[in-house]
N, C-alpha and C positions, 0 to 999 in steps of 0.2 A: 728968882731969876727967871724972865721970861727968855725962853727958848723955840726957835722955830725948824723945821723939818720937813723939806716938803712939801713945804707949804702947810704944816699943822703945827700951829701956836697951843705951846704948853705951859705951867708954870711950874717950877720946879727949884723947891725952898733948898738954899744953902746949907749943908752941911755943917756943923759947929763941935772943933774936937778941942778940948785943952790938953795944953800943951806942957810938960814941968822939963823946968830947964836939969842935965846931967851935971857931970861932972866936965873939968875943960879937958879936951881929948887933942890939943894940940894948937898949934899956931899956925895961922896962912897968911900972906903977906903984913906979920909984925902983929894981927890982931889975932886971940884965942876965939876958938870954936869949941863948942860944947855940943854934946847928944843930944836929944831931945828926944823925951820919950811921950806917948798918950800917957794922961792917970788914969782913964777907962777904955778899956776897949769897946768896941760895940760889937755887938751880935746878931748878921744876919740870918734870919729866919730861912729854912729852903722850905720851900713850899713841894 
């Protein structure tokens, strides 16, 4: 994804998380909704 700031063009790659579907935690207008959870978390490093 190209991003601009200021006037300073960067590129800055898209994040990629999967996604596993839960269980159905209810109905909203007549269709089921379900949880979604990450299968991995990610771990940011603090410097």
């Amino acid at each position: 994804m190209k991003l601009v700031y200021r006037g300073v063009t960067y590129e800055h790659p898209p994040t990629t998380l999967e996604i596993s579907q839960g269980k159905i935690a209810g109905k909203w207008r007549g269709q089921n909704w379900r949880y979604h959870c990450p299968k991995k978390l990610q771990q940011n490093k603090q410097k």
